[in-house]
N, C-alpha and C positions, 0 to 999 in steps of 0.2 A: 703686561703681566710680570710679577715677580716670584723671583725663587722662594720656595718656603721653607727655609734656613737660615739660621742665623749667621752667614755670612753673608744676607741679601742686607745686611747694615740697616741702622736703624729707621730712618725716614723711610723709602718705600716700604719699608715694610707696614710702617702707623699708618701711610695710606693708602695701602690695601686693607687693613684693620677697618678703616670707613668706612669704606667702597663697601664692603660685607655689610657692612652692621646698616646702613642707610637701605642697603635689599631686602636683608628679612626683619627686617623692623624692629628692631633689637634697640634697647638702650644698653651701653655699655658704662656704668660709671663706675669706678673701682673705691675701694676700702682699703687703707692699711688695718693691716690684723693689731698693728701696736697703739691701733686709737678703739680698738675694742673696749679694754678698762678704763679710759679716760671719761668721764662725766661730763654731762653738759646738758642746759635748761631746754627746753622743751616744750613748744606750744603748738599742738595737732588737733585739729578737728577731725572728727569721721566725717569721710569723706571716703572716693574712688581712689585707688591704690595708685594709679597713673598720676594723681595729683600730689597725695601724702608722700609717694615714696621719693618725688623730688623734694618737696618742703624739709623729710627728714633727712637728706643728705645736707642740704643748704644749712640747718641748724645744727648738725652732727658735724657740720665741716670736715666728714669723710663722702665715701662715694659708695654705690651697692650696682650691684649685678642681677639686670632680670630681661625677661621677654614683655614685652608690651602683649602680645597675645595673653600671656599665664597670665597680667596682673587688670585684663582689662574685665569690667563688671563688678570688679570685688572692691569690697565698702570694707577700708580699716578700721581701726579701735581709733580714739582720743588718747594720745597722752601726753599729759600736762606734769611737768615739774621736773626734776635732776635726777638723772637715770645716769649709766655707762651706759654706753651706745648700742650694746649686746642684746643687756634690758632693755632698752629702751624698744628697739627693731622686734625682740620678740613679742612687749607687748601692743606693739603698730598691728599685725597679723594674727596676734591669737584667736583663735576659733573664728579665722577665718578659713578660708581652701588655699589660703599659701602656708608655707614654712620656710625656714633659714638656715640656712648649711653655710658650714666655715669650711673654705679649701683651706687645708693645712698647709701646702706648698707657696701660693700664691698670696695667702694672706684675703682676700678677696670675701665677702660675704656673697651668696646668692639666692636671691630669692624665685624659686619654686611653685606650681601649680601642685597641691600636692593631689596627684595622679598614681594610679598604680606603676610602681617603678619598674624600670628594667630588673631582670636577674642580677648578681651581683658576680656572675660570672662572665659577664659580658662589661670587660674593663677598656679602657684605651693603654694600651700597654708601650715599652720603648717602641720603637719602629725599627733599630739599628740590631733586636733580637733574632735571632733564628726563631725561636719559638713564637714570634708575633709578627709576620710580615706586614708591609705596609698594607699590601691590598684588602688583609682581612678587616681591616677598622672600620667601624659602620661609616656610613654618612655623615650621622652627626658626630661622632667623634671627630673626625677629620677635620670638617669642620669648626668645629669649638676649636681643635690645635690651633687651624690659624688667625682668629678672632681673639684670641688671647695669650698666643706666645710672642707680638712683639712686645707686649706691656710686660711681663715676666722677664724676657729677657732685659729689657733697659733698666729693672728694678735689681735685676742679680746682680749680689755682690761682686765685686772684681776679684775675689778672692776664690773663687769657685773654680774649678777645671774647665779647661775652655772646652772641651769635649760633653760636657754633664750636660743630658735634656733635663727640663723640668717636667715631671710629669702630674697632669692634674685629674681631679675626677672626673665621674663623667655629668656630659649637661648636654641635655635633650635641645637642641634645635630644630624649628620645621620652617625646610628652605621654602614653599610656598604654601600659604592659609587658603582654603574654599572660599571661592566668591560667595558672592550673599544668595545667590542661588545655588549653592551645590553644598553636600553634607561630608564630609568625612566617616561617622559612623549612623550604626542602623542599630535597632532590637530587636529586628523582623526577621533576620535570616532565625532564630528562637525565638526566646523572651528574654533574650541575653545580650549586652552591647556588644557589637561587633563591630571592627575599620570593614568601611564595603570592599575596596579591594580586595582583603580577606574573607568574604564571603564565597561559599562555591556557588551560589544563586546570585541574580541576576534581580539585584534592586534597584528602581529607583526612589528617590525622594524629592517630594514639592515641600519646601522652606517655607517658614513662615514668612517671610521677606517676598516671596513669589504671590502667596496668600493675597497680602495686605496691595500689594503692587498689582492684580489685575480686580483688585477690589471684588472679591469671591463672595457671593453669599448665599452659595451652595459649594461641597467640594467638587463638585464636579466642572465648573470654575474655573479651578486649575487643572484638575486631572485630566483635562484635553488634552494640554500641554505634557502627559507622558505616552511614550511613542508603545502602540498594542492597548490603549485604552479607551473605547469607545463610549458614549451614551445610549442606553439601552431604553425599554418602552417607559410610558406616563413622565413627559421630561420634563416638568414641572414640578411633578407631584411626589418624586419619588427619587434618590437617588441609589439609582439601579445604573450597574456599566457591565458593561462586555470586558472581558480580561483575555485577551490569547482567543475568541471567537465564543468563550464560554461566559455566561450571564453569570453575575454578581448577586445576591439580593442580602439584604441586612447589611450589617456593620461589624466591624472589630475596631474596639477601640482599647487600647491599650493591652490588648492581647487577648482581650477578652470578647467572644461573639455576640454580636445581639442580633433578634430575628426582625428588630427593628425596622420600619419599612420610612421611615422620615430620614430628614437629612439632618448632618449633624453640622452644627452651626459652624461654621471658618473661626468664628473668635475665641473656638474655647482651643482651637491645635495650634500644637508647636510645628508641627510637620505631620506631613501623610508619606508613610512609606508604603511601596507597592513592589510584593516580591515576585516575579512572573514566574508561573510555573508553581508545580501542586508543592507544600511546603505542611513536612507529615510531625512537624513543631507545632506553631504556629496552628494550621489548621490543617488537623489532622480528618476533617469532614467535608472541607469545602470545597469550592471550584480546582479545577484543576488548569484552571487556565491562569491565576494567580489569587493574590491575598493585597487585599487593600488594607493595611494596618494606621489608625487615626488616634496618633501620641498627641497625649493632652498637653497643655499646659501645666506647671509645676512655680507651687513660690521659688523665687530668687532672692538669697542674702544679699539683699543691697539695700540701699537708704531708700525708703520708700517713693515710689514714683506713680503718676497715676498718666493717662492717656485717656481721651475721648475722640470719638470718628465720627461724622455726621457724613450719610450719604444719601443723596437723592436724585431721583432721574424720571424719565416718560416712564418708561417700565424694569421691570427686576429689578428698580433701587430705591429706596427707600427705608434708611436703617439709621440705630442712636448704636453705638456699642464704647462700653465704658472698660477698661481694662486696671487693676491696681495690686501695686505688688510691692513686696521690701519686706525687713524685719520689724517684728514685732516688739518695741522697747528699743533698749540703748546695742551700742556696737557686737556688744557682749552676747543680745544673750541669744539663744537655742534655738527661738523662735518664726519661721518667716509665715508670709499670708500670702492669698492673692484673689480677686474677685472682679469676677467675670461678669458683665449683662452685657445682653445684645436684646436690643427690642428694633422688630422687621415688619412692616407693613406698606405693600406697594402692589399693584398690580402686573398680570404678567401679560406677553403679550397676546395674545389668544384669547377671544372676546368673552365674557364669563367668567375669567378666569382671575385667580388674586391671592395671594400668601400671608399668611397673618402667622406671626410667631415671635415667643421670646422666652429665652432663656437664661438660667442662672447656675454660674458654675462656684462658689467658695472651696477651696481646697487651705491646710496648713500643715505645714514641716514642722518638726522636731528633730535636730541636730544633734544627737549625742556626741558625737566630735566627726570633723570633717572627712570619717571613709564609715560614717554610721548612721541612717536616717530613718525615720519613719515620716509617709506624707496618710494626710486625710482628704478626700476628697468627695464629692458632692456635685449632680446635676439636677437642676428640674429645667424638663421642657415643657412647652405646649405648642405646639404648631398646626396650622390647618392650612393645606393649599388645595384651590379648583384644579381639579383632575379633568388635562383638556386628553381627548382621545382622538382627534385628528377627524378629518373629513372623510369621506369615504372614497375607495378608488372607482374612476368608473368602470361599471358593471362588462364593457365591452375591452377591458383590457384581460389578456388572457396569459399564461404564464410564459409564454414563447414572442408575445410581442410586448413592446413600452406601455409600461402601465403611467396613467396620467391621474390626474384628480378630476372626481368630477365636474365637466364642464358645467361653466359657468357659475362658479361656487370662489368665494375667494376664499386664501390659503386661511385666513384669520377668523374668518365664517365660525359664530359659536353656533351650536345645534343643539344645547339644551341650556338648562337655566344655571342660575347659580347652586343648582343645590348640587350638585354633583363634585365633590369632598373626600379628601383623606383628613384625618385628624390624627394627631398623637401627643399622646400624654406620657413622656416617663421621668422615672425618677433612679438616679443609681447615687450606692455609696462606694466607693474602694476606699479601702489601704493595702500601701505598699510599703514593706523594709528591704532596705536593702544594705548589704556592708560589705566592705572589706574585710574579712577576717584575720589576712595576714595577705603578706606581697605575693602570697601563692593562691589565697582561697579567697570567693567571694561566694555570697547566697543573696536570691532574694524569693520576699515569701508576701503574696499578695491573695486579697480576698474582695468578694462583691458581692451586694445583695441590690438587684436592681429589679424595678416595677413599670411593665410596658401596656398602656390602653392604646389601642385604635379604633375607630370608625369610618369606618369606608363606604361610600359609596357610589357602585361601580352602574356603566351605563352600557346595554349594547344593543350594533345594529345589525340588521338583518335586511336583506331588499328583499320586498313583498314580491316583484318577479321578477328574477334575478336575467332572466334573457342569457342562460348559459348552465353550465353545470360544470365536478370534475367526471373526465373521464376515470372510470374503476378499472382500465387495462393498465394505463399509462400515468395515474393519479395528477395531470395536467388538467387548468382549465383551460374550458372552449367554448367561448364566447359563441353563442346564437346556434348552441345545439344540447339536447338532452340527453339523456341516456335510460333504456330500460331494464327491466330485471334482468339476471341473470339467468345461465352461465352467456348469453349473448349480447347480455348490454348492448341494443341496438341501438344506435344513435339516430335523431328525430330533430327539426328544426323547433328551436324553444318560440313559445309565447313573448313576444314583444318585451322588452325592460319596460322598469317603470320609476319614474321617479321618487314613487313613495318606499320608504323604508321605516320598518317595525324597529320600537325600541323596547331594550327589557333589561333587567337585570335584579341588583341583587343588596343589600344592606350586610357587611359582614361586624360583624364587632368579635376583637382581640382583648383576652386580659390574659397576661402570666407574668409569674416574675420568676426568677431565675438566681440560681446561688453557687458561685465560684472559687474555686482554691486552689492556687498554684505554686509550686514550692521548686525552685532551681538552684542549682549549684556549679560553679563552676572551678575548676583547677587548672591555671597556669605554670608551665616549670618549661625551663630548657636546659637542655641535657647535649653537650658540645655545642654542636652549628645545629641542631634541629628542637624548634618550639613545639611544646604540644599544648592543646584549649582541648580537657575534657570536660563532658556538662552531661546532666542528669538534671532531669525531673521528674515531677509529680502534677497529675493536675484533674480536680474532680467537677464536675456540672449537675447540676440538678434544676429542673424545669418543672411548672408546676403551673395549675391554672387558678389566678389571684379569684377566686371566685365561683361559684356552680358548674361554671364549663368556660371552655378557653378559647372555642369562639362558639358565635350565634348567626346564622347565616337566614334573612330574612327578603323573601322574591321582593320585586319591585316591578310598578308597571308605568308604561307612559303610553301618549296620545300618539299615532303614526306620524310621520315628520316629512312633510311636501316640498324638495330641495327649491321647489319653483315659489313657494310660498310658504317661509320658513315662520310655522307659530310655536314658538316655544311656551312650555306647561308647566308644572314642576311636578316631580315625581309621586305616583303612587304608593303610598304601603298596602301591602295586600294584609299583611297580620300573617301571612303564613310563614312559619319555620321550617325549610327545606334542610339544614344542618345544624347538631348541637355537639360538639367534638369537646373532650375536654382531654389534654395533651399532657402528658407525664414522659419524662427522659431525662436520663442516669447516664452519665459520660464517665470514664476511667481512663488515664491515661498516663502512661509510663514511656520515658524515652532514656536515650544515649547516645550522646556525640560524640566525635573525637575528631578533631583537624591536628593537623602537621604540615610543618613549613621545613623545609628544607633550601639548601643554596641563599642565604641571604633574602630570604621571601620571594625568590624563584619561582617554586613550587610548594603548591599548596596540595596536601590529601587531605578528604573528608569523607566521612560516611560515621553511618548511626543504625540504630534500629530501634524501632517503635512499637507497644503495641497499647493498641484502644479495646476496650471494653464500651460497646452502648447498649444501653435497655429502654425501651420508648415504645 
């Protein structure tokens, strides 16, 4: 280890300069500011910034300053012919998400992720000040001092006061990047980007990299793999979880709820975030055991790139999924795309049983400059899976002792036919804007109009003698006794079990569609040592039945089902209509946040207050 002063002379000190820059991955290559105006020919192809931004040093025969994180994924401009090197650099990154800053001290160009910046009162100041001690400098200031002050010092002129620091601006360093399974920020703690560690709630997130790597083609897939997240009933047919001990049903995708009962396909998410615990943002209605939030996919400005996946297997695999993305037209312009198919068809394991589905997602960006977007997006589903409902327990297991399956039955034993089906049909549009309004203010204002069919139909059993009852003192069953009327509920040895068991049920069909508007705003400022993140929204829902009524519920019969001789029939329609609902609901909803960071992001306070309006 070396001193960090310029009386640690110059060699140790360039190789501790290294050592750093080799850790956090850093290219460091420098510019003199006096070959800024000087001219020179120029032949760059669009391409990734990681490639261009050495090509334009090597033909500029100066040097630039960047993070390989900021410059990795971004597709520069072309440019061809005799520029000053200034020119030339701004037109390499125009409208793209970098910019170029001149340290004036240094001489140095650097190029930038342009992100919302720090305040501008948060400087790297002398250290040898009373009013700036060394300890108050953030991290990456510090940092950045020793990564760039021995090259400034060996460039100082001799003629300088051997006492005089150089002081330079400041430049965002991050001593370590997320592995490919962990996220750095969320939208879920709101509908607003947050760092998790700055969240007061308790998120997790599965990557799309986790996605693709346990080869998901349901998310529930991966959501095993977040710790409090269970699989809850029909586990084929339905992606339904337990959250904190509390049951899941529908979807949120992108902030938006649907009472959707299919699953949403893995290829169209970027990530699934999961915030544990009731979250009166987010979902101000739902479970209180947490919020599964399912962030799409979005075009990316890059040179266009496409992907295909071919998976297949004995069962749950069987899938084509196509993925394609990039700008639309030359380096320039506004434009990006991206489009999604996934076609699924394979059997599951449980006899009868089989998944057929595919869907198609296009979405497209408009860029108005790199802190101002608008996206459009678009899904159509269809998907159908056999809805397996499990064997029955047997009749002699009683709430106090081990319950088994019925003997002699194996676990994979189908008990009806194939007609036993969920289906879903929808279709949604969004757009979202979102901006930087200035280094303080950001909004974003998003809307949906989406259309939901299902058909379901559900199957149940009942044993013809069940050889047991619940007891009504003690609400347990007790296997091989009965119970009679009240207030004595006498208990009575039951009639023998039997192996036959009654099936019945029911035909429901779902139509509604549903229409959403959400409007957020957020204010960042810091005022001394303490940050403040205030946020306000707005957000309306309206539900409605696409049709006569919004559902249809229709009995259903079958033939009794002999486990000793299992003959499968397929189902009855009786024609009789036991329910006709048709479902209307009006959502309102007003909030306000406010967090505060104090001690260096120490400590965090948060709280808000909410209020909802519903009519239904």
């Amino acid at each position: 280890m070396f001193p960090l002063n310029r009386q640690a002379g110059r060699l140790p000190s360039l190789l501790l300069t290294l050592t750093l820059s080799l850790f956090f991955g850093t290219s460091t290559l420098r510019l003199n500011a006096a070959a800024e105006l000087s001219r020179r020919s120029f032949a760059l192809a669009a391409a990734d910034a990681e490639v261009t931004l050495e090509k334009f040093s090597d033909q500029a025969g100066a040097q630039v300053v960047y993070l390989i994180e900021d410059v990795r994924g971004v597709t520069t401009n072309p440019v061809q012919g005799t520029f000053a090197i200034r020119e030339a650099l701004d037109r390499l990154v125009a409208r793209t998400a970098l910019r170029v800053d001149l340290d004036g001290k240094s001489g140095a160009f650097v190029i930038r992720r342009d992100r919302q910046t720090r305040p501008a009162t948060e400087q790297i100041a002398n250290p040898n000040t009373a009013s700036n001690p060394p300890m108050k400098k953030s991290l990456a200031a510090r940092i950045f001092a020793v990564l760039t002050a021995p090259a400034v010092f060996a460039q100082a002129p001799a003629a300088k006061p051997a006492d005089e620091v150089v002081k330079l601006n400041v430049f965002e360093v991050s001593a370590a990047a997320p592995n490919r399974y962990q996220a750095a920020e969320v939208t879920s703690g709101g509908r607003i980007r947050t760092a998790i560690f700055d969240s007061p709630q308790t998120i997790n997130v599965v990557t799309e990299a986790l996605l693709k790597d346990v080869g998901a083609v349901r998310i529930l897939d991966a959501l095993k793999y977040v710790p409090g997240v269970t699989e809850s009933t029909l586990p084929n047919g339905l992606d339904r979880v337990t959250v904190r001990g509390f049951q899941i049903d529908g979807a949120t995708v992108d902030g938006f709820y649907d009472i959707t009962q299919a699953n949403i396909d893995p290829l169209t998410l970027d990530r699934l975030e999961v915030v544990k615990g009731p979250n009166a943002i987010l979902a101000p209605t739902g479970s209180p055991g947490g919020t599964i939030n399912n962030v799409t996919k979005k075009p990316l400005f890059v040179a266009p790139r496409h992907s295909m996946r071919l998976d297949y297997g004995a069962f749950d695999a069987g899938s084509i999924e196509f993925d394609s993305t990039g700008r639309l037209g030359d380096a320039k312009s506004p434009f990006a795309y991206r489009l999604l198919v996934a076609y699924r068809d394979f059997d599951n394991y449980y006899g009868n049983t089989a998944t057929k589905r595919h869907t198609i997602a296009p979405s497209l960006t408009y860029q108005f400059n790199p802190k101002t977007k608008v996206v459009l997006q678009a899904e159509f589903s269809r998907w159908r899976a056999g809805a397996y409902l499990g064997i029955p327990i047997d009749p002699s297991s009683g709430s106090t002792n081990t319950a088994t399956l019925l003997a002699g039955v194996p676990a994979r034993r189908s008990v009806y036919a194939d007609d036993i089906y969920r289906v879903d049909n929808r279709s949604a549009y969004r757009a979202v804007f979102t901006s930087d309004l200035n280094d303080n203010l950001s909004v974003r204002v998003a809307a949906r109009q989406a259309y939901y069919y299902m058909d379901n139909q559900g199957l149940n059993f009942a044993n013809a003698i069940p050889g047991g009852a619940r007891d009504p003192r003690t609400g347990l069953y007790t296997p091989g006794l009965i119970y009679g009327p009240g207030p004595t509920f006498t208990a009575s040895p039951a009639p023998a079990q039997t192996r036959f068991f009654t099936r019945g049920g029911q035909r429901s069909t779902v139509t509604d569609k549903k229409q959403n508007f959400q409007n957020d705003w957020v204010y960042n400022v810091k005022i001394s040592e303490v940050s403040s993140v205030t946020s306000a929204g707005f957000a309306y829902t309206r539900r409605l039945p696409d049709g006569p009524e919004g559902v249809l519920n229709e009995n259903l019969t079958n033939t009794p089902l002999n486990f000793d001789g299992v003959i499968l029939s397929p189902l009855t329609h009786t024609g009789v209509i036991n329910t006709r609902d048709a479902n209307y609901e009006l959502t309102r909803q007003f909030y306000a946040n406010e967090s505060l960071t104090f001690l260096d992001g120490r400590v965090i306070v948060s709280g808000g207050v909410s209020k909802l309006d519903v009519s239904n």
